[in-house]
C-alpha positions in Angstrom: 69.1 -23.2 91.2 66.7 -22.2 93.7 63.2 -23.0 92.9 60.4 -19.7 91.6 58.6 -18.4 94.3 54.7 -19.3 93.9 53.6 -16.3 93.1 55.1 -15.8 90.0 54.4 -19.3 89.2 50.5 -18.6 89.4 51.7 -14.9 87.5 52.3 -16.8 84.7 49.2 -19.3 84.3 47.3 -16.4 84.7 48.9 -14.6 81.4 49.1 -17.9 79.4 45.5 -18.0 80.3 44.6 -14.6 79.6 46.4 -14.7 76.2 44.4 -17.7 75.3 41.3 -16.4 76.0 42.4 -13.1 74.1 43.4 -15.2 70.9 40.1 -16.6 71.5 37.5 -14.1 71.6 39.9 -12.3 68.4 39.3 -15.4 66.7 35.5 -14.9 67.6 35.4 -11.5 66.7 37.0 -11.8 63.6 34.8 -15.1 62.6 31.9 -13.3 63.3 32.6 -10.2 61.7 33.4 -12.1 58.7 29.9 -14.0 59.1 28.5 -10.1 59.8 30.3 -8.5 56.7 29.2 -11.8 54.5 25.7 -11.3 55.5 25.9 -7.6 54.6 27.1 -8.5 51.1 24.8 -11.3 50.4 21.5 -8.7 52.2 22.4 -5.9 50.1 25.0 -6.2 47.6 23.8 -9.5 46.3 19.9 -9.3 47.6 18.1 -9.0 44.4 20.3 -12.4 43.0 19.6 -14.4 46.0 16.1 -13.5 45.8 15.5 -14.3 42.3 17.5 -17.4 42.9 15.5 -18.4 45.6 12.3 -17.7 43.5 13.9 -19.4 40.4 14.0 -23.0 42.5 10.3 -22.9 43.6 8.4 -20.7 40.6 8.0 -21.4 36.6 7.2 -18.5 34.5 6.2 -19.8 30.9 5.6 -17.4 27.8 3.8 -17.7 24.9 2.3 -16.0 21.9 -1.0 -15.5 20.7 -1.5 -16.0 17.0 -1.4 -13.1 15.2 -4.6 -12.4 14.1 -6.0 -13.2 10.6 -7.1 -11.1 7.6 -10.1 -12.6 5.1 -11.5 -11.5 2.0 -15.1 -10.5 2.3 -16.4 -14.2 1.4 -14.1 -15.3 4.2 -11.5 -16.8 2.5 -7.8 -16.5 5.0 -5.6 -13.9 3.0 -2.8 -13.7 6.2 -2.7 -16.3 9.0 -0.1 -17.5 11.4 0.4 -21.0 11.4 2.6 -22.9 14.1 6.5 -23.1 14.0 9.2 -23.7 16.7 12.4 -22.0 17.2 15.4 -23.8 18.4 17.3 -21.6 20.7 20.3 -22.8 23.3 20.4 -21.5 27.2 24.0 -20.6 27.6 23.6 -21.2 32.0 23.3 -24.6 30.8 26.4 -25.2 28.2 29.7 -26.1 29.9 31.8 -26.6 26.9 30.8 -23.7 24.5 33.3 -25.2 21.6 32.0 -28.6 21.5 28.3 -27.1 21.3 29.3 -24.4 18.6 30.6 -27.0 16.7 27.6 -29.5 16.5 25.3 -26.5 15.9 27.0 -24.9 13.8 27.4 -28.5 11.5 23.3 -28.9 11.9 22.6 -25.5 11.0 25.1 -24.9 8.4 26.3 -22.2 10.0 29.8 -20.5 10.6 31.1 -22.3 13.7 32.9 -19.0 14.6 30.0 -16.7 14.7 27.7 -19.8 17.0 30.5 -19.8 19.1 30.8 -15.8 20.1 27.3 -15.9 20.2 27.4 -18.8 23.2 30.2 -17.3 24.6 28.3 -13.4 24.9 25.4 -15.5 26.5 27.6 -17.3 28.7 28.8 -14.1 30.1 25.5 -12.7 30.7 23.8 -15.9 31.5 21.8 -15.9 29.2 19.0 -18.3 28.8 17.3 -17.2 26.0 19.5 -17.2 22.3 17.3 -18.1 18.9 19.2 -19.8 17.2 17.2 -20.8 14.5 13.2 -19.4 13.7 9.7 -20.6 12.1 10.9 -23.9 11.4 7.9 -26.5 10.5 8.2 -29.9 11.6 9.8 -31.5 9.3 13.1 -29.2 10.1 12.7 -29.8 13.8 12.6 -33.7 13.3 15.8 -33.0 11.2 17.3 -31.6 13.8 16.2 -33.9 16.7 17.8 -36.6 14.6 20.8 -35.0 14.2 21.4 -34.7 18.0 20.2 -38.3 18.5 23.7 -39.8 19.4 23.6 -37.0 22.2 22.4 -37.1 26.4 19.6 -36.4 26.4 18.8 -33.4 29.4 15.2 -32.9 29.1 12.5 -34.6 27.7 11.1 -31.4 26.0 14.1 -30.5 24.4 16.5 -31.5 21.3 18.8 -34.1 22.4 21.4 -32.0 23.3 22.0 -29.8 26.8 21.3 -26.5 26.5 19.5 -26.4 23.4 15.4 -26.3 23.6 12.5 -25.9 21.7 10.2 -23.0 21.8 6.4 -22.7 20.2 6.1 -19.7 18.0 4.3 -18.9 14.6 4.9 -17.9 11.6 3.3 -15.6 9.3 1.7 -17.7 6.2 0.5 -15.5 3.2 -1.6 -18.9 0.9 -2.5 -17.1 -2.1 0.8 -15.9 -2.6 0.8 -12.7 -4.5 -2.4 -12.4 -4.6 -3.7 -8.6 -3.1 -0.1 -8.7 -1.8 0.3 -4.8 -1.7 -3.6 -4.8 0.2 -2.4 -6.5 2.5 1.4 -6.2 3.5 3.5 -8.4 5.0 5.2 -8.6 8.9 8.5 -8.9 10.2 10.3 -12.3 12.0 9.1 -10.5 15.1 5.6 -10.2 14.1 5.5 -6.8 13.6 3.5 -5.3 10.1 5.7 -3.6 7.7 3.4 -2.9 4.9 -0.7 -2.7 3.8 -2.9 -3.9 6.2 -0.2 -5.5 8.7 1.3 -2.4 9.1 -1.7 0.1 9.7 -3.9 -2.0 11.7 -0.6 -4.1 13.5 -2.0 -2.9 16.7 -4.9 -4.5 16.2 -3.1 -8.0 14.5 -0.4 -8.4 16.7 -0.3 -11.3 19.0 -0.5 -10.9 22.5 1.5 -12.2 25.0 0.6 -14.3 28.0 2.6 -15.1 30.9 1.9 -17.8 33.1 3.7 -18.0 36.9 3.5 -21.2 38.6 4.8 -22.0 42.6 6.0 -25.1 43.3 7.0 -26.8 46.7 9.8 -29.0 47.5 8.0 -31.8 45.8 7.3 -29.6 42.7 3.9 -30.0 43.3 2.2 -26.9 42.0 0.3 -24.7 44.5 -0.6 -21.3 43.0 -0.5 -19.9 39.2 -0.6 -16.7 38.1 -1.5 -15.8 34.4 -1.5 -12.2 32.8 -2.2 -11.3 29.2 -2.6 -8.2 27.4 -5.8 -7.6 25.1 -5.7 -10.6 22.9 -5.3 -10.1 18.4 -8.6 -9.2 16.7 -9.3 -10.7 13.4 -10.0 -8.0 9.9 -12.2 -8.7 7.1 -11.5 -6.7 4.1 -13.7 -5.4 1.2 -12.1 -7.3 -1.4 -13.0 -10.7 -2.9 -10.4 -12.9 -3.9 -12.6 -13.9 -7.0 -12.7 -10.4 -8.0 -8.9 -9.7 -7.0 -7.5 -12.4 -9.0 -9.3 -11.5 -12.1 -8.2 -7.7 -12.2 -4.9 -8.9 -11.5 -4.8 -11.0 -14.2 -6.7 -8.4 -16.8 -3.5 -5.8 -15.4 -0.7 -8.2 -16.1 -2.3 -9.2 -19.5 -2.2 -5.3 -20.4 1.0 -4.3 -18.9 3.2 -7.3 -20.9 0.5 -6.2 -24.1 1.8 -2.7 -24.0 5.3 -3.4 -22.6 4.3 -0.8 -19.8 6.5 -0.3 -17.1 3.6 -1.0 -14.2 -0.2 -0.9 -14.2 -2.3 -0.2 -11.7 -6.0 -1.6 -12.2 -9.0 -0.2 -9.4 -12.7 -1.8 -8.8 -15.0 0.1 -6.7 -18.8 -0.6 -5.3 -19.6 3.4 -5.6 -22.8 2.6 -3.7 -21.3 1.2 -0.5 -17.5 2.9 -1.4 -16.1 -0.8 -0.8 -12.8 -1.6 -2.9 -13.4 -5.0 -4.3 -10.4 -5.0 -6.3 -6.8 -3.1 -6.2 -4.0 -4.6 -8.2 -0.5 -3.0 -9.2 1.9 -4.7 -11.5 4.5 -6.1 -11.0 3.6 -7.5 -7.8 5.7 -9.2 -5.0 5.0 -12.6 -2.6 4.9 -11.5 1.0 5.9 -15.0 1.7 9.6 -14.6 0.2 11.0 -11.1 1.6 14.4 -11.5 0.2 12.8 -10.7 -3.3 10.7 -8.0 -2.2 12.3 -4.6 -3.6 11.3 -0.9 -3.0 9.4 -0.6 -6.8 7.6 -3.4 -7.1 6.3 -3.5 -2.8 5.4 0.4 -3.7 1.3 0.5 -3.8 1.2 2.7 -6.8 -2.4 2.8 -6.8 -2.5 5.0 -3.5 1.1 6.0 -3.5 2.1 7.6 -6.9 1.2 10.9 -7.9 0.2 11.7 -11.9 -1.1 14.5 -14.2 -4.1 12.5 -15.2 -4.7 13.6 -18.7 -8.1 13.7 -20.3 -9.8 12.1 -17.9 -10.2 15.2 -15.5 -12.2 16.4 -18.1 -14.7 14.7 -15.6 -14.2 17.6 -13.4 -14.3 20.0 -16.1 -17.9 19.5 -17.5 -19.0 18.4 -14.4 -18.3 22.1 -13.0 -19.9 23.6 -16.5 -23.2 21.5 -15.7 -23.5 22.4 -12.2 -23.4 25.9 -12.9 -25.7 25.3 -15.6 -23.4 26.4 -18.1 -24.1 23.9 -20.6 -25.9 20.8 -21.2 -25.4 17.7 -23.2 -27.3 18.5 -26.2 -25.9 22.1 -26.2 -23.2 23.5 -28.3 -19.7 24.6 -28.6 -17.4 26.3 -31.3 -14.3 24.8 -31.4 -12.0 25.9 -33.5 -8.3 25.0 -33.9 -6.7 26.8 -31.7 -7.2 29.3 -28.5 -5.2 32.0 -26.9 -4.9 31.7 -23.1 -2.5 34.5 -21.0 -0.2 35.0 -24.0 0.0 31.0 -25.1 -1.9 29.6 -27.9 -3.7 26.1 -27.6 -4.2 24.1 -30.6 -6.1 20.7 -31.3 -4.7 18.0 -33.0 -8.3 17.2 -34.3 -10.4 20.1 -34.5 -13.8 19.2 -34.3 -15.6 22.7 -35.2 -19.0 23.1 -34.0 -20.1 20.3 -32.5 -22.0 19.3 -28.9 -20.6 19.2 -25.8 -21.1 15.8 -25.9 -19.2 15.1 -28.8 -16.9 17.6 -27.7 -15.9 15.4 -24.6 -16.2 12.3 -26.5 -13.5 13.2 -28.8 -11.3 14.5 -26.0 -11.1 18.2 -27.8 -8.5 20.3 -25.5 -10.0 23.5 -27.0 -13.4 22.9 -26.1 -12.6 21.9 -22.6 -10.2 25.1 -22.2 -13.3 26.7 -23.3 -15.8 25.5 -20.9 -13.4 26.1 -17.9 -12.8 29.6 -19.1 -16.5 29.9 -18.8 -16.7 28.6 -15.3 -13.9 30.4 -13.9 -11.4 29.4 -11.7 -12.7 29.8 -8.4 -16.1 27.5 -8.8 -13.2 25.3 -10.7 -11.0 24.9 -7.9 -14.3 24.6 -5.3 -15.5 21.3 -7.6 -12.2 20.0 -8.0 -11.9 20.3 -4.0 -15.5 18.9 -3.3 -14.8 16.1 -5.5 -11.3 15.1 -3.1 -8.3 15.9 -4.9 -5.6 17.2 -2.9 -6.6 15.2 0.0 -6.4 11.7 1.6 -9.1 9.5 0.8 -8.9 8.2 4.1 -8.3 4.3 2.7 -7.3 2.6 5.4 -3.8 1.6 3.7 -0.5 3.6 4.9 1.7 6.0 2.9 -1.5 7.1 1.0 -0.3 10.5 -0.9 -2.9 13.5 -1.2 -1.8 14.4 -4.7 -1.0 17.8 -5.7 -3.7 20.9 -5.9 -2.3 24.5 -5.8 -4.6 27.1 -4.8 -6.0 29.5 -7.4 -3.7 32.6 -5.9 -0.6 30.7 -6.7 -2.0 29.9 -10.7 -0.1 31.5 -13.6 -2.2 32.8 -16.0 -2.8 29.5 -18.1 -3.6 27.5 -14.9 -7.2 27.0 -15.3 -6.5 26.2 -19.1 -4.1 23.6 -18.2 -6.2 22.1 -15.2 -9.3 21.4 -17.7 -6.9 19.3 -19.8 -5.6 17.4 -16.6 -2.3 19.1 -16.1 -0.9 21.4 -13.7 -2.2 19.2 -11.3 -0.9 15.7 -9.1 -3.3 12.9 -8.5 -3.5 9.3 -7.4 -5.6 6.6 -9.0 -7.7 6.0 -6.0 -8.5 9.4 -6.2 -9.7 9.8 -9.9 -11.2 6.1 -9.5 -13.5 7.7 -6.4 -14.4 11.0 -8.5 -15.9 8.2 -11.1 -17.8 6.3 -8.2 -19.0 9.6 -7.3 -20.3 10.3 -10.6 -21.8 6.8 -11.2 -23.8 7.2 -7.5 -26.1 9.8 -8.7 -23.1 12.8 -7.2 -22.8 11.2 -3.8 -19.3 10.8 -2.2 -18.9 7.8 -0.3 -15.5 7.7 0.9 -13.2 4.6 -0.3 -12.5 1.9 2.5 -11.2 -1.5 2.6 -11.8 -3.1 5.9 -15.4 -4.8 6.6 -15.2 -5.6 9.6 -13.1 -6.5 12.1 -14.1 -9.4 14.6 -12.5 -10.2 18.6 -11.6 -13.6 19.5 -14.7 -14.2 20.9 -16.3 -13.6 17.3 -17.8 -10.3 19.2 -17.4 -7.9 15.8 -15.6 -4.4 16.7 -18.0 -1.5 15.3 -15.8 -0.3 12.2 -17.1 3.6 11.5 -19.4 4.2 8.8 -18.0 6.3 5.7 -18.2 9.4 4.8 -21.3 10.5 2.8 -21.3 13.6 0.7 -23.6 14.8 -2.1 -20.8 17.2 -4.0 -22.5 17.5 -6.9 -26.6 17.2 -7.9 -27.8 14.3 -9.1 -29.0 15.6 -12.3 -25.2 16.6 -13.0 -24.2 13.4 -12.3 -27.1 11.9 -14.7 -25.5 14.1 -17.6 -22.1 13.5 -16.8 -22.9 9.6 -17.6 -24.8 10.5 -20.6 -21.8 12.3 -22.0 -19.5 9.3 -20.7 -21.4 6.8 -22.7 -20.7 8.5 -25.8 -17.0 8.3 -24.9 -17.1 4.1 -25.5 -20.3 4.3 -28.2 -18.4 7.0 -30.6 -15.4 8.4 -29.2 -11.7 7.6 -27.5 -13.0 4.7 -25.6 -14.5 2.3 -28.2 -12.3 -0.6 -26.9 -14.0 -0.3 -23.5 -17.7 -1.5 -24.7 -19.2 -4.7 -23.3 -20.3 -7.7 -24.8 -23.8 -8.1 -23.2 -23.7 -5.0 -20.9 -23.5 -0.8 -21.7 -20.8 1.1 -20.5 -19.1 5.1 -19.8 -16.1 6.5 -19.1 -13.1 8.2 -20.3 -9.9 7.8 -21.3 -6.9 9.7 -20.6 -3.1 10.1 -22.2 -0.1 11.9 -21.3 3.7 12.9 -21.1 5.8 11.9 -18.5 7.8 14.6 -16.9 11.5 14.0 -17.3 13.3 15.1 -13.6 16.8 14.8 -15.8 15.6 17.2 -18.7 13.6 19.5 -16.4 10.7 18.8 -19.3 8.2 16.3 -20.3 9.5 13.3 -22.0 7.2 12.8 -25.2 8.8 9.1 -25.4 6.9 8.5 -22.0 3.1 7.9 -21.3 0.8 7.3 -18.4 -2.6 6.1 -20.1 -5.7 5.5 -18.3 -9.1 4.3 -18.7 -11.8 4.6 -16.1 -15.4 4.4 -16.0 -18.4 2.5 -14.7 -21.0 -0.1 -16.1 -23.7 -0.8 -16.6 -23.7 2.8 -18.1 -27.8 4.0 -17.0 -27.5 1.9 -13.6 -23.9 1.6 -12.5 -22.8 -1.4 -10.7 -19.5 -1.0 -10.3 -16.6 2.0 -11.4 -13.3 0.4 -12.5 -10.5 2.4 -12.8 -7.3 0.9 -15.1 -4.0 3.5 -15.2 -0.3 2.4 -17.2 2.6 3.5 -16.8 5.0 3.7 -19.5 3.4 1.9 -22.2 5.8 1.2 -25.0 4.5 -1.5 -27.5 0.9 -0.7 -29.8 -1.2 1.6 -29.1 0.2 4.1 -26.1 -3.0 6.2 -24.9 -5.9 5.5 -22.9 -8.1 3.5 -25.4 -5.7 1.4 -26.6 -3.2 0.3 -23.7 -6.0 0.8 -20.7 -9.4 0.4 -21.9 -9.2 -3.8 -22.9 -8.3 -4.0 -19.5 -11.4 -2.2 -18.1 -13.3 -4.3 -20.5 -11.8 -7.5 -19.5 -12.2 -7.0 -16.0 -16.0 -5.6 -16.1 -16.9 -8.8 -18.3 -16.0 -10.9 -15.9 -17.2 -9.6 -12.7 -20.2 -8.3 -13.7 -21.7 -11.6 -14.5 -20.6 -12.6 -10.9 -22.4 -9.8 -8.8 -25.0 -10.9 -10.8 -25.7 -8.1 -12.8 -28.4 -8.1 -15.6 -27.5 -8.2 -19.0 -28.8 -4.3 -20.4 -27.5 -4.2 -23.8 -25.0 -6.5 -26.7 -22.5 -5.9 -29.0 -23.2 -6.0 -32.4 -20.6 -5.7 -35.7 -21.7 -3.4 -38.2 -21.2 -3.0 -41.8 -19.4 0.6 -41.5 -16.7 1.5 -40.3 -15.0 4.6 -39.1 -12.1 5.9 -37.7 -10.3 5.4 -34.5 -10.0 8.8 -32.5 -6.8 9.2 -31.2 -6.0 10.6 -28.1 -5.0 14.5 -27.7 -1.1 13.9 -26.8 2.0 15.7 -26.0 2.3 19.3 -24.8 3.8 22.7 -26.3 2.9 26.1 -25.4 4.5 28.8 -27.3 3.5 31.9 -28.3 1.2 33.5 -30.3 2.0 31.3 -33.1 0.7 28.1 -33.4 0.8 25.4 -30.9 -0.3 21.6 -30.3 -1.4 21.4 -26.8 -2.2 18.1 -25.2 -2.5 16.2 -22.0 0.0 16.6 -19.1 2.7 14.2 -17.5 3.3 11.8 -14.7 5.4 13.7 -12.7 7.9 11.0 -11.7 9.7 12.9 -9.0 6.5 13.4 -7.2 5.7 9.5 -7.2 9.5 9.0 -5.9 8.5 11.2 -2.6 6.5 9.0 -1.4 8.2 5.8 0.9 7.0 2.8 0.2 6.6 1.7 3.8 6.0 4.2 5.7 2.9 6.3 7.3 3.7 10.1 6.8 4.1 10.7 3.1 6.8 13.2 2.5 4.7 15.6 -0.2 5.9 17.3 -3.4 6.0 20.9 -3.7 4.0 21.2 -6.8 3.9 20.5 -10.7 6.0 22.2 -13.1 3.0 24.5 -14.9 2.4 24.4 -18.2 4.1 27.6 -19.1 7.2 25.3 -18.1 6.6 22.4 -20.6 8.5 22.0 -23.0 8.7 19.4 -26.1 11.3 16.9 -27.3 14.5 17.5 -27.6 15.8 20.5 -29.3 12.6 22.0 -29.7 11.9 25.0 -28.7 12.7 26.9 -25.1 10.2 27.1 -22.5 8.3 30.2 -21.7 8.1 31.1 -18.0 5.3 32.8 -16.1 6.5 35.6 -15.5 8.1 35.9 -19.0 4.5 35.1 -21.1 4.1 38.5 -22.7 7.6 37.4 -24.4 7.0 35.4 -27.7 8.7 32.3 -28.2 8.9 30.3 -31.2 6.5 28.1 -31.7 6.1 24.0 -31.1 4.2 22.2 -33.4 3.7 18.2 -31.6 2.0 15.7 -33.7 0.3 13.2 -32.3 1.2 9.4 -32.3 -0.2 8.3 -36.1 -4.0 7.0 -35.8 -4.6 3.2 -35.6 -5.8 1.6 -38.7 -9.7 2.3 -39.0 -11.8 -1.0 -37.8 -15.2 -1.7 -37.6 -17.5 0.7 -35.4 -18.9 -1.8 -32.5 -22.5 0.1 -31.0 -24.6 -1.0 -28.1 -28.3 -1.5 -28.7 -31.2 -1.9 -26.1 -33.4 -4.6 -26.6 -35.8 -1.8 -27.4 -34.1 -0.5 -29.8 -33.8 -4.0 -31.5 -37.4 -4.5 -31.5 -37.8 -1.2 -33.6 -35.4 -2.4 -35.8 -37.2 -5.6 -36.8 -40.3 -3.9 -37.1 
């Protein structure tokens, strides 16, 4: 075979050549187009990973919580404070065999191994670095749990003996006296957050900041630059009340509540010169420090939540309007005969008390004589006094869900309206509310609105100015002198003997009536709310303590029996402690005479004859009204008395607009009177002088 010419000898190298150098620069294209298009992925598509990657291996961010701050009594005495806990919680980044860990966890916790185990495996997903596991445990349960994991590697010398898991420091919210004030002040959430009293409205001002520290490291993990940022840091409240105080009003309420088998109690002390509450207790009561056993009735703060037809004691506002009109006076008199015929409907007493004194009139509790007096001051000046004297408004406590009671304007009254507002019915009101018309009575006619907070104070013991209360002179002071005069002869010689003093003088009022039944569309007559409120001592009031029962079943059922020992209970004791003077004893005497009974129950019929007495608590207007929350969903209004009807089988109710229609009548006897007892009076040291000369 003859040999290839040269040529296409050197032909060939140069194609072998050329395809090598093709394959090559491919091979370099591709390879660097792959190094191009993984650069674009890793700049853009995974640019904010690599950089918090990168920033992960050379900075430490650390968080932690400030305490939450603490609440005091007045003398300074911790009602709320957060006290240091850890939580245990597992970063999932750092558990390769989620099983194994679900399994010890879930042994050490006494937990379901299934549910640790989705948890870990969510987290893993995610990455997750932060998963509570377990919260506010002390240190005995974290030395418990150490121990457990003992037999484990240990990954880091802050943490449980076991990867992945770790301990955080966090508090816990501590409530010492237990139930002490426990609807005052609240309680908060695991996450620190208030969910009733005090922690809930002023949780902006408890709640714990957070502060975040960021620290650079190089190589070495020598630390070159930090970085911390907080928000405002927890201020710390001191209430009005005294724990002193607290605890014996609390005790006084559950003494009368089990006494009288009454459903709950609510029991109010008030410094009318300064509008401080030094005491507010409701019964039955709850431990902020065990939530599981918290339930909606008894973490309810009746004493600002629950509205009521107060009874006989809004005949307050009732001769208070009389005497600032000069209408009346003390000494003056009334006719008061048995009955009284209002828009169609005739009112009767149960006692009739003829003529007799204003005085004697209110310290009987005569429903005729205080339908007559209103009558007299008209229902416009009525409704102005009532206003003035802050029914159907908010006291402005600082305490949420607070309800504004119930007050209709005088263009939506029925004919009877003003009759039945003297009495205390057709009308919705708190305690707080009736307890602050006292105070105002007992500080010379000066309004000073109700408030609980003292003062509240900044880490740096700077105190935050707290605004001064509302001031308000809504009636004269020499209406307010008579109003007390007339009061004192309520405990000396009237409904409210059980409320005198040993060693001190003392006024107020008593009050008894039927609940309204939302099932019978009528007032219950086998259900009371009885109250007691007044001041002491009686010339120079110290303080004005206000003691309201719901439901009381066994003994005596109104005001002067179920509610006034407790008023007497709880003045004895804390008078002596304000230091308070002494201004008058209690001496036994010879005679005796008969127990006045509350005015109770309610008919209205026609012109025939009818037993009218005090009004009801209204039970579907205390149900509107949340327990924990800040707008308070308001009932529309009271049924009026035109409405009321008596027990069962009696007769129909009369409308409004039907009250030129008779009806037959409803005759209502009262409870039967207690058995007469000794007549207790107060004397002055003056007075005993005279007698031993």
């Amino acid at each position: 075979m003859p040999p290839r010419p040269k040529s296409s000898k050197k032909r060939n190298l140069r194609q072998v050549a050329f395809t090598r150098f093709t394959l090559i620069v491919a091979f370099l294209v591709l390879w660097m187009g792959g190094i191009g298009v993984r650069l674009v992925y890793l700049q853009v598509n995974q640019h904010e990973w690599l950089k918090q990657k990168a920033l992960g291996q050379r900075q430490d961010f650390k968080r932690s919580k400030m305490p939450r701050g603490t609440i005091y009594d007045r003398n300074g005495r911790a009602l709320a404070m957060s006290v240091k806990v850890k939580t245990l919680y597992a970063d999932a980044t750092e558990i390769d065999d989620i099983k194994a860990a679900a399994t010890i966890i879930a042994k050490i916790l006494g937990a379901k191994e299934s549910a640790i185990s989705k948890q870990l495996t969510e987290a893993k997903e995610v990455e997750k670095r932060f998963l509570p596991l377990a919260k506010g445990l002390d240190e005995e349960a974290v030395q418990r749990i150490n121990k457990a994991l003992e037999d484990t590697s240990v990954k880091k010398a802050d943490s449980p003996k076991f990867a992945g898991l770790h301990w955080r420091e966090d508090q816990k919210r501590s409530y010492p006296n237990q139930t002490l004030a426990a609807h005052v002040i609240g309680f908060s959430n695991a996450d620190g957050v208030g969910q009733a009293g005090i922690e809930q409205s002023q949780n902006d001002m408890l709640y714990g900041a957070v502060i975040k520290k960021m620290q650079e490291r190089d190589r070495l993990g020598r630390v070159y630059d930090e970085t911390v940022s907080e928000k405002e840091p927890p201020k710390d409240i001191t209430l009005t009340i005294s724990t002193s105080f607290q605890y014996k009003a609390e005790q006084a309420l559950e003494k009368a509540v089990k006494a009288s088998n009454s459903k709950s109690g609510m029991a109010i002390v008030i410094d009318h010169k300064t509008g401080e509450i030094l005491a507010l207790a409701n019964y039955p009561t709850f431990d902020p420090n065990n939530l599981k056993e918290i339930t909606g009735e008894n973490l309810r703060n009746q004493a600002i939540q629950s509205v009521y037809s107060p009874g006989s004691v809004f005949k307050l506002v009732t001769y208070g309007s009389a005497l600032e009109k000069k209408l009346i006076t003390p000494e003056g008199e009334i006719d008061s005969p048995n009955s009284i015929e209002v828009a169609k409907h005739k009112f009767t007493d149960s006692h009739p008390i003829g003529r007799a004194t204003y005085t004697k009139a209110l310290a009987v509790s005569s429903n005729v004589s205080a339908i007559k007096t209103s009558l007299r001051v008209g229902k416009d000046d009525f409704y102005k006094t009532v206003r003035r004297l802050g029914f159907g408004s908010r006291t402005g406590i600082e305490l949420p869900a607070e309800t504004s009671g119930i007050v209709r304007a005088p263009e939506r009254w029925n004919g009877d309206s003003l009759a039945s507002m003297s009495i205390g019915y057709e009308i919705g009101v708190s305690a707080l509310q009736m307890a602050s018309a006292f105070a105002t009575i007992a500080n010379n006619g000066v309004r000073i609105q109700p408030h609980i907070i003292k003062e509240i104070r900044q880490s740096n013991e700077q105190i935050v100015p707290v605004a001064l209360p509302e001031r308000e002179q809504v009636v004269s002071a020499e209406t307010a002198r008579d109003l007390r005069t007339m009061l004192r002869q309520v405990v000396v010689a009237g409904t409210g003997k059980a409320a005198q003093l040993n060693g001190y003088t003392s006024a107020g009022k008593t009050g008894t009536a039927w609940k309204f039944d939302e099932k019978l569309k009528r007032v219950n007559s086998a259900k009371y709310v009885s109250s007691f409120i007044g001041f002491a001592p009686a010339e120079n009031p110290e303080i004005t303590i206000a003691v309201v029962m719901d439901e009381p079943k066994s003994g005596g059922r109104n005001g002067g029996q179920a509610a006034a020992p407790a008023f007497r209970e709880i003045a004895e004791q804390i008078l002596p402690e304000l230091n308070v003077k002494p201004d008058g004893y209690v001496e036994q005497v010879a005679e005796t005479i008969e127990d006045i009974p509350e005015t109770i129950g309610n008919g209205v019929g026609g012109p025939q004859e009818t037993v009218l007495a005090e009004p009801q608590l209204t039970d579907a207007d205390a149900k509107t009204v949340p327990p924990v929350q800040t707008k308070v969903k308001e009932p529309r209004g009271l049924p009026s008395a035109s409405k009321i009807q008596g027990p069962a089988g009696s007769a129909k109710a009369v409308t409004a607009d039907k009250a030129t229609k008779s009806k037959p009548a409803l005759t209502v006897k009262p409870p039967a009177d207690a058995k007469p007892k000794g007549q207790i009076k107060n004397k002055s040291s003056t007075e005993m002088k005279k007698e031993k000369t």
